[in-house]
N, C-alpha and C positions, 0 to 999 in steps of 0.2 A: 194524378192525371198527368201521363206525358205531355210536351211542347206541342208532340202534333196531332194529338186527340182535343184539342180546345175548343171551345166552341170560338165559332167565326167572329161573335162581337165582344168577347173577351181576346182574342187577338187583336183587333180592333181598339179596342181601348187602350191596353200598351201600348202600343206604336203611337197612336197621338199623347198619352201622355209622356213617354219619352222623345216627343219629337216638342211638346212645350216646353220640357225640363232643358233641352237645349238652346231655346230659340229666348225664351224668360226666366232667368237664374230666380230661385225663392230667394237670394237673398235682394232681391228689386222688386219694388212693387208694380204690380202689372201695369198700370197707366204710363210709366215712366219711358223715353225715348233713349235706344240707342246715337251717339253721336261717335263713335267709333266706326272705321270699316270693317268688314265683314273680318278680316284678318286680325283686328286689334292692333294693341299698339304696336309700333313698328320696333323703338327699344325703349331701354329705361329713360334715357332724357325726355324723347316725348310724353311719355306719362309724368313725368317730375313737372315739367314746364304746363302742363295743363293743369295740374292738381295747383299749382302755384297761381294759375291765369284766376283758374273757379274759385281759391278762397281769398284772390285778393278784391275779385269783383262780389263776392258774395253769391255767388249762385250755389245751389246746391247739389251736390252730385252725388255719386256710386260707385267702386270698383264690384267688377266679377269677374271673377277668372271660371272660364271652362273649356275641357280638354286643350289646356295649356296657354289659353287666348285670352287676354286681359281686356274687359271692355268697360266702358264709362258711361252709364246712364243719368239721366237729370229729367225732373219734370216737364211737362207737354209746355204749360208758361213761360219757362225758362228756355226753351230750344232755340227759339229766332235769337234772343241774346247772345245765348251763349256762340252760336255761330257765326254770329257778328264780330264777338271777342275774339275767337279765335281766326276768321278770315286777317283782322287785324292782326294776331299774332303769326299769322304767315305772313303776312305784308312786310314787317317789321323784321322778321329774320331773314328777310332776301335782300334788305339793303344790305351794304357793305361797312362793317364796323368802324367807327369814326376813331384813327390813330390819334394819342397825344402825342405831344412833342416830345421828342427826342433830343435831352442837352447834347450838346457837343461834347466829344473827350478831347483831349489833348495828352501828347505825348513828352519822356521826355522828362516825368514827375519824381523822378531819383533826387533831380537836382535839389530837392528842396531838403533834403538831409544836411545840406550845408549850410542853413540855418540852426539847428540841433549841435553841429559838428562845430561853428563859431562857441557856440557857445558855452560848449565843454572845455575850448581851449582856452576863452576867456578870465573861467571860472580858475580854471587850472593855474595860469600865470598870477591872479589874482590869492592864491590860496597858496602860490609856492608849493604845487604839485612839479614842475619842472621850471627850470628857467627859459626865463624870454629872449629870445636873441637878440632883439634890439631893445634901448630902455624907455622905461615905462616910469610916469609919475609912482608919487610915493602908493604902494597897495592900500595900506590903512587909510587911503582918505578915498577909495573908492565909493565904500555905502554910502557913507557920508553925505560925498559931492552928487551921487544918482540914485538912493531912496526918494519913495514916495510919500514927503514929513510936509505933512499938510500944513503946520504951522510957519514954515519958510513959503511955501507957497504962498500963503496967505498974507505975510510980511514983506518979503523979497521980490514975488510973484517970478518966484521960478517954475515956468511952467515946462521945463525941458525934461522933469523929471516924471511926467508923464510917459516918458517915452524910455528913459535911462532906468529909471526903475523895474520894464521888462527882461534886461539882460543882466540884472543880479540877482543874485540866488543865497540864504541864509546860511546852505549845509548841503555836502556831498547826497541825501534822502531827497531833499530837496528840488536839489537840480536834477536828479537821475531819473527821478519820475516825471517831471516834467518831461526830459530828453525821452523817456519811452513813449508818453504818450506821443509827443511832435514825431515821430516816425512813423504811429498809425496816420493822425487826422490831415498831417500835412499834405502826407503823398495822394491822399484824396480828395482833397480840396486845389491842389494842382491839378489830379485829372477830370475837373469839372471844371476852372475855371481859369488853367493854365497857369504856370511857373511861377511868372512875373506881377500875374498878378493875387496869385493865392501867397504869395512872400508879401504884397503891399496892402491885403485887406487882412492876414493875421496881424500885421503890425500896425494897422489905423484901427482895427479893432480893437489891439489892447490897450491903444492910446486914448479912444474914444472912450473906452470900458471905464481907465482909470479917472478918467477926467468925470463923469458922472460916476463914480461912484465916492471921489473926491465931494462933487456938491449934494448927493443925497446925505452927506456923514454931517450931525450937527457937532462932532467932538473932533480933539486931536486924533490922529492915527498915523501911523506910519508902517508901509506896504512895498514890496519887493518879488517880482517874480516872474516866472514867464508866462505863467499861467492862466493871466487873464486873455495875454492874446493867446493860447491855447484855446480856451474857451470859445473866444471870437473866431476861430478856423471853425469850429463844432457847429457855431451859430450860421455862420455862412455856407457852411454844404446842407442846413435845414432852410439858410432861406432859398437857395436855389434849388432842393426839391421839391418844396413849397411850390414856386412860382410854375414848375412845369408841369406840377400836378394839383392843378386848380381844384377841383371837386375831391383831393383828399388832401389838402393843405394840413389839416389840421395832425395827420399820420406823422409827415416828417419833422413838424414842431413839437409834438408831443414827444417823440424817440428823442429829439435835442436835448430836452428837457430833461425827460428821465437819468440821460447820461452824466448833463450836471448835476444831479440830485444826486447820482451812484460816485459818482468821482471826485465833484468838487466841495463837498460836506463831508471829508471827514478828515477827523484829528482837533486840536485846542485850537492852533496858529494859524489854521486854516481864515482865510478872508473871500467869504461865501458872498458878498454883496460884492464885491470886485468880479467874482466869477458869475457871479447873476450878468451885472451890467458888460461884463463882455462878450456873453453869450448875445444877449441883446444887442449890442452894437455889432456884433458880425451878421445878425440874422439880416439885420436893415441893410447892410453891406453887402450881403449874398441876394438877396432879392433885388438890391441896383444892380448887381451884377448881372441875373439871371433875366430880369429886362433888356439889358442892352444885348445880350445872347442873344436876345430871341425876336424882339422889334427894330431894335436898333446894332446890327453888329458890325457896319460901318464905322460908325461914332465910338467904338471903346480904343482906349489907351492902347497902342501897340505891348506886347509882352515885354520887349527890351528894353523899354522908357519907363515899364512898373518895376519892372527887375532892380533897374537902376535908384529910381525914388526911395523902393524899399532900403538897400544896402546906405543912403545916404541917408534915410531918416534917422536911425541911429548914431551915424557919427556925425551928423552934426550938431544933434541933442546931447553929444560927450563933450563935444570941441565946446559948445555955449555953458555946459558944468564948469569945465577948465578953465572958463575967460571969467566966469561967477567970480 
């Protein structure tokens, strides 16, 4: 039977059942309410952001797509809710996204290579890699006079070697990895919290570092290196990411961490409770610092009064070895 031999109520019946198959997909059951417009969704995010709205509140829903038009259906019970929900989540996306703070940079951060660069020279005069142009105590009593030998501490209470102990180094492996790493962390730790003072919180760091991890040790030990105020720079650009990204705090201390965990454990010689405790002592040093960044930037240390501190912390901790 042709199209237009049909009878009238079998015409009739197609057209309304293709005009339900339209208006109520089989895969929805008939009771259920359209919450989409007649267009559907507009793109993918708003379909994402509503399927994420319905299974966090718990309502139940439906996609159908037909002739290319994606719609969301949900129970007659669930309707006033859900439209509640969602008038709420239009409300909430017309505010204006609340920025976090933004650390300051500082320019300017090359200079800190000249801490790395001391101390290749130092190494070098000290090892009879070149002569020194002007003269210099005996070398051999170098380690000696500025190791970190817990038992003169403890008898002598030289505590200078807290600090002298940073700028000696066992062996050329020694010192050169050290000297690479201080080329990444430093130049980054100066452009978050400037020259002068990313030089006087690596070096209260690894002073602070050595000095508890001197009173966590119940035995003798003896310790040398730069590396724990290495660490303490590490520790300090995670407390100051920390403190400006309060609701992921936990992000830039864990990355800290992992890094000691990849760098500062490995080999026999290694002293992993030195590089613990200066990771920790920079973090506390970087979060005082990332406070006064940010509540208080009036009140911090001008950069060329930390510059200075930094460069004299050390020799004066050689000159009080010397007078020992």
């Amino acid at each position: 039977m042709s199209p237009s031999y049909r009878p009238a109520a079998v015409r009739s019946y197609q057209r309304l059942r293709r005009y339900r198959l339209r208006r109520r997909p089989p895969a929805v059951p008939a009771f259920w309410c359209r919450l989409t417009p007649p267009a559907g969704f507009t793109d993918y995010l708003q379909k994402r952001d509503w399927e994420l709205l319905f299974s966090a509140r718990n309502i139940p829903y439906r996609f159908d797509k037909f002739a290319g038009r994606e719609h969301l259906y949900t129970p007659p019970l669930y309707v006033d809710i859900a439209r509640y929900e969602l008038e709420a989540l239009t409300q909430e996306t017309k505010k204006p996204p609340v920025s976090s703070p933004v650390p300051p940079t500082y320019a300017h951060t090359g200079w800190t290579a000249l801490l790395p660069l001391t101390l290749v020279l130092w190494h070098g005069w000290r090892e009879g890699w070149w002569r020194c142009p002007f003269p210099w105590p005996d070398v051999s009593r170098w380690c000696r006079l500025g190791e970190l030998d817990s038992v003169r501490i403890a008898v002598h209470d030289e505590y200078y070697r807290f600090i002298t102990a940073l700028t000696l180094h066992q062996d050329a492996p020694h010192l050169w990895g050290n000297i690479l790493f201080s080329l990444i962390f430093l130049p980054m730790l100066a452009r978050a919290a400037g020259t002068g003072h990313a030089l006087l919180i690596c070096l209260l760091g690894g002073g602070i570092g050595n000095v508890t991890n001197y009173l966590f040790r119940q035995h003798a030990f003896i310790s040398l290196g730069f590396s724990t105020a290495l660490f303490a720079a590490l520790g300090a650009l995670s407390g100051i990411a920390t403190l400006y990204q309060p609701k992921k705090a936990l992000i830039p201390l864990a990355a800290g961490m992992a890094l000691v965990s990849m760098l500062g454990t490995g080999g026999e010689d290694v002293d992993y409770l030195a590089h613990c405790c200066g990771f920790g002592a920079g973090f506390l040093l970087g979060v005082l610092k990332g406070w006064q960044s940010r509540f208080a930037p009036t009140r911090q240390l001008p950069q060329a009064v930390a510059l200075l501190l930094a460069l004299l912390l050390p020799l004066l901790a050689w000159w009080a070895a010397f007078r020992a």
